[in-house]
C-alpha positions in Angstrom: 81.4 53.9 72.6 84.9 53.9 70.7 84.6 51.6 67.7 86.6 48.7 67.4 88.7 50.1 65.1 89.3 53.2 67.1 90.7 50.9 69.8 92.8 48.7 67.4 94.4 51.8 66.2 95.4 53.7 69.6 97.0 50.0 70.6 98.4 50.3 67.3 99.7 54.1 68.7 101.1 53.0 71.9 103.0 49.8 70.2 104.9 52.8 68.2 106.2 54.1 71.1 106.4 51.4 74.4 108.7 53.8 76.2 106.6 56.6 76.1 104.8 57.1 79.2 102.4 60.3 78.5 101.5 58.2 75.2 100.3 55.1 77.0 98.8 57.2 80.4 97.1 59.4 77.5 95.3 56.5 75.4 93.9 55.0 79.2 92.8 58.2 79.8 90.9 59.2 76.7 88.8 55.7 77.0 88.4 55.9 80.7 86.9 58.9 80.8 85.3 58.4 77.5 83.4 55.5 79.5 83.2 57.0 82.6 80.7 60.2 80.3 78.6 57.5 78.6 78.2 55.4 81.1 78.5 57.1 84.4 80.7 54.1 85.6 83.7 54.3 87.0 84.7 50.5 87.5 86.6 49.9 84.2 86.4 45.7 84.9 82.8 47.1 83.4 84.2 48.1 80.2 83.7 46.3 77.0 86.5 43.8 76.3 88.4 45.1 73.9 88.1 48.8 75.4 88.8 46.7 78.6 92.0 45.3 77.4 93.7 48.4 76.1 93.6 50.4 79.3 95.0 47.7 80.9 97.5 47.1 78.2 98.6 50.6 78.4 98.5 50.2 82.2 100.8 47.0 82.1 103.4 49.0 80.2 103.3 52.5 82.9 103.8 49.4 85.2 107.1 47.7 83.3 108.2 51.3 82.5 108.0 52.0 86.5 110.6 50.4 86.6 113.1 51.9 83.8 116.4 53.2 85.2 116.3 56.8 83.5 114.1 58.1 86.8 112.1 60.8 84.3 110.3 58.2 82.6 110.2 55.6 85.4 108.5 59.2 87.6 106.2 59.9 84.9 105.1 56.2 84.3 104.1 56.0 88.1 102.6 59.3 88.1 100.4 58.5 85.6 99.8 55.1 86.9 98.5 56.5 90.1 96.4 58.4 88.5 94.7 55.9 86.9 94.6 53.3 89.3 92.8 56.2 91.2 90.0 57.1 88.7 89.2 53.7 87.8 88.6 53.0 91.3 91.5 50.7 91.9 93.0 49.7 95.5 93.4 53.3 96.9 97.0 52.0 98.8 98.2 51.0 95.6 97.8 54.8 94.1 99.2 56.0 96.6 102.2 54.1 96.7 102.7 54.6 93.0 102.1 58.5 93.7 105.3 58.4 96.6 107.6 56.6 94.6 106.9 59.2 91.8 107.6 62.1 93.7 110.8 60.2 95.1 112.4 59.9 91.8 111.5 63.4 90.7 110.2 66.0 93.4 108.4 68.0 90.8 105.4 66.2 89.6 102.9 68.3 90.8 99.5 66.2 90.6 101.4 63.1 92.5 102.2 65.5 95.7 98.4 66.4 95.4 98.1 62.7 95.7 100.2 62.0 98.4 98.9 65.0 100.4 95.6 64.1 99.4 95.4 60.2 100.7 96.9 61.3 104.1 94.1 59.8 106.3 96.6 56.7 106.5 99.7 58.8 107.5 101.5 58.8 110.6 101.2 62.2 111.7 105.6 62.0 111.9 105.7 60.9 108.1 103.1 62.8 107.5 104.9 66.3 108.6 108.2 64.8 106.4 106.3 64.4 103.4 105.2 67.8 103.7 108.7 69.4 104.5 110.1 67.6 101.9 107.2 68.8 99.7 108.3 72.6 100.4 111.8 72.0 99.5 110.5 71.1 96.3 108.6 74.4 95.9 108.3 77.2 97.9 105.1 78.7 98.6 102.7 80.0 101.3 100.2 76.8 101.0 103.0 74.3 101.3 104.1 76.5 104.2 100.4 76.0 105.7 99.8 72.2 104.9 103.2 71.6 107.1 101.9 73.9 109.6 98.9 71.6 109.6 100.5 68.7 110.2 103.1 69.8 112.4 100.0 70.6 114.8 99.0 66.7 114.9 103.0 66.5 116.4 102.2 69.6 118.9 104.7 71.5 117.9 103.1 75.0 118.2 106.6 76.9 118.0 107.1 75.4 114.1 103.3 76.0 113.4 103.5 79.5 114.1 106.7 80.2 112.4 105.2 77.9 109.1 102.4 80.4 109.4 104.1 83.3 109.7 106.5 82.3 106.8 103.3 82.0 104.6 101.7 85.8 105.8 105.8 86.4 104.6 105.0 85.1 100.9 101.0 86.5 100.9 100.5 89.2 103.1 96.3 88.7 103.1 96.6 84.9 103.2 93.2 84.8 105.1 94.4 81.0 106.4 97.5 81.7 107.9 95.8 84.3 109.7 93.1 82.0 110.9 95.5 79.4 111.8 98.0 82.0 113.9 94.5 83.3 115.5 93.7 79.4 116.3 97.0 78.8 118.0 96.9 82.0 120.3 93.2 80.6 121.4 94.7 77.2 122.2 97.8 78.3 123.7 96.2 80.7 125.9 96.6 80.9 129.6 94.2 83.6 130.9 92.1 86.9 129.7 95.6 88.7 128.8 97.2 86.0 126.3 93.8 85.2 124.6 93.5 89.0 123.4 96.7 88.0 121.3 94.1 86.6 119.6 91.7 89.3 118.9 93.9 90.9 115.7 94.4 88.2 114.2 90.6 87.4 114.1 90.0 90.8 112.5 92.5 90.7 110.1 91.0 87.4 109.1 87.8 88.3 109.3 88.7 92.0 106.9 90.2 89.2 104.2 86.8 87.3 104.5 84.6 90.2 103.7 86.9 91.0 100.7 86.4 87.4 98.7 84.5 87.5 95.7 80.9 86.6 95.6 80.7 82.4 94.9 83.9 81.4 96.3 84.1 78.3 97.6 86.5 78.7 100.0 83.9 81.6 101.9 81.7 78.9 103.6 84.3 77.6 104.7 86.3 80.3 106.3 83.1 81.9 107.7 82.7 78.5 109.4 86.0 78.8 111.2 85.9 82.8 112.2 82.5 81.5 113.6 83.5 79.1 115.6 87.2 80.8 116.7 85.1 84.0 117.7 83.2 81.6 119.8 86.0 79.8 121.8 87.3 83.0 122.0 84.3 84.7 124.4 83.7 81.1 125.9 87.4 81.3 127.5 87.0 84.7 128.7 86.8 84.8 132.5 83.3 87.5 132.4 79.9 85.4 132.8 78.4 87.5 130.0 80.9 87.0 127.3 80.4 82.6 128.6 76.8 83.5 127.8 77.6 84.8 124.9 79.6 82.2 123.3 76.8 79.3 124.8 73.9 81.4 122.3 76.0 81.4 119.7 77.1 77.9 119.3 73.1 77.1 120.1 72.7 79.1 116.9 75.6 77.4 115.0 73.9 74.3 115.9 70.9 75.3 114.8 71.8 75.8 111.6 74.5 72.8 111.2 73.2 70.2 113.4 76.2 67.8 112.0 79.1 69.9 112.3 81.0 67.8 115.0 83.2 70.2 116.0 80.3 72.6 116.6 79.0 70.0 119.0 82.5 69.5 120.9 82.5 73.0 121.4 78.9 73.4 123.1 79.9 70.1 125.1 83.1 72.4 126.6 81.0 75.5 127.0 78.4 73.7 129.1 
């Protein structure tokens, strides 16, 4: 634990400099996790008094200077703040609303858009594709392309998905998820033996990028998960009795191996 007189002097730090977000957001941080690696706690109400009382002082102030009018350090006060609130396992709507109002006053904070992408479950799927448009304004890239090509499929809209995803393959040629996701939206928007071979590239392609990821990646499980079961939909819709057969084994299989996977299951029901 930080000695009293440790703690003293990092108040003593941040009462230098009360308009200084990062200084007040960095002494929180320092005894939160501090606490958080002796203790393996994460409730900071936990935490010895006077430890107690500085993280909250410091979190106080990110709270008063939230609402400065110069919008850089009211931004960086609440994007530290939701930080915070989120590690110390504060009300999870609260971080999030600090996180919003962040990237509201200044579009680049990284780490807050993680945030607000991050506590989607709550969303509407229509605020959720606005965040994300507004999100690739900010920065241009092929993932922000794909996250509002995921959301955009909540809405339906299968023409903006498929452009989102091609405007991603447009920015990384042998993105392996754009690839999956434009092989995804051939299978669903398929009509008969014909349209679903549209398909068929795409799934190699994807499946070419997959064998060419570097031993331990995380992502791999992941993505082999997905060509599995797109590969499967894929012979299931086919109009030959073999290729039905086909895709019934190889969910059976899947299962198998992955009794929980709940999409897995869907599948098998629609094969049956």
């Amino acid at each position: 634990m930080m000695s009293d007189e440790t703690i003293d002097a990092l108040r003593k730090a941040a009462d230098l400099k009360p308009k200084d977000p990062k200084l007040s957001a960095l002494i929180a941080f320092s005894l939160c996790i501090k606490w958080f690696s002796e203790t393996r706690q994460t409730n900071i109400d936990l935490m010895p008094e006077k430890t107690r009382q500085c993280v909250h002082l410091c979190m106080d102030r990110l709270e008063k200077l939230s609402q400065e009018p110069d919008k850089e350090t009211a931004a960086e006060a609440l994007h530290n703040l939701a930080m915070l609130i989120f590690v110390s396992g504060g009300p999870r709507d609260k971080a999030l609303d600090c996180a919003r109002r962040a990237v509201s006053l200044d579009p680049k904070l990284e780490m807050a858009w993680e945030m607000v992408l991050g506590f989607s479950e709550k969303t509407s799927p229509d605020e959720l594709s606005r965040l994300c448009e507004s999100r690739l304004r900010t920065k241009e890239s092929a993932r922000n392309h794909l996250l509002l090509a995921k959301s955009l499929t909540n809405l339906s809209k299968w023409d903006r998905v498929e452009a989102e995803a091609n405007a991603a393959l447009k920015s990384e040629p042998d993105n392996i998820i754009a690839e999956m996701v434009l092989a995804a939206l051939k299978i669903r928007l398929s009509t008969d033996d014909e349209s679903l071979a549209q398909a068929y590239p795409l799934l190699t392609k994807a499946t070419e990028l997959y064998q060419k990821l570097p031993d331990g990646d995380p992502e791999a499980l992941k993505r082999w998960r997905e060509l599995t079961l797109n590969d499967i939909i894929c012979n299931g819709l086919l109009s030959d009795e073999q290729s039905q057969k086909e895709a019934r084994k190889s969910i059976n299989d899947f299962i198998s191996q992955y009794p929980d996977d709940e999409d897995a299951r869907k599948i098998r029901e629609a094969l049956e």
